[in-house]
Steps between C-alpha positions, in 0.01 A plus 500: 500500500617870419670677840298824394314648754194646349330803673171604427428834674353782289539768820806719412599502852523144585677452144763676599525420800561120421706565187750692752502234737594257235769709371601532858529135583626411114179307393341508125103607481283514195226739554187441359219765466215337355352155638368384181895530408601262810374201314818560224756445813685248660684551833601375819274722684236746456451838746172616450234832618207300584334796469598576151169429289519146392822455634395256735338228224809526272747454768279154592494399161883561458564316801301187339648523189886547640461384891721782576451638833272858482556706792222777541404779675214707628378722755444312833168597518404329168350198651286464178841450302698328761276223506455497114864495459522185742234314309663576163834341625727769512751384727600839708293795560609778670330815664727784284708633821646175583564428132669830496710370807582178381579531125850492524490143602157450255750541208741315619374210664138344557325644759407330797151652564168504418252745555614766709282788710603784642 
């Protein structure tokens, strides 16, 4: 399977944010803007803005077609998508402040949690 780490986050913010960190810590990402566009990659693993409209259905169905691991994130209020997310299989979802906290070792290694509250 291809080492890539895709990322799937259309918020400017949180782009840059992990395309810094990955510089930072010497890791390759791929970003991806458009879901419909996810099913054209292969990768290791996937980051992914559940929030991002239709972000959450592609990342599920790239995680069937590849069985790469999709780590996601959301608010951690967003029971509605935290459950979702759980029942569609993606293995990791995050509330966004501890991905923030924790993406140095999310690009680097697997991550060792599930869902996380604040």
């Amino acid at each position: 399977m291809d080492s890539t780490i895709l990322v799937l986050v259309r918020d400017l913010l949180f782009a840059s944010k992990i395309s810094a960190t990955a510089k930072s810590v010497g890791v390759g990402i791929f970003n991806v803007r458009d879901p419909a566009k996810l099913v054209e990659r292969e990768g290791e693993r996937l980051i992914v803005d559940l929030n991002q409209p239709g972000a959450l259905e592609a990342a599920a169905e790239w995680r069937m077609r590849t069985h790469g691991m999709v780590v996601g994130f959301t608010s951690h209020v967003d029971v509605d998508t935290i459950t979702r997310a759980k029942e569609l299989g993606i293995d990791h979802v995050l509330a966004r402040s501890a991905f923030v906290q924790q993406l140095p070792a999310l690009l680097v290694s697997s991550p060792h949690r599930g869902i996380e509250n604040e």
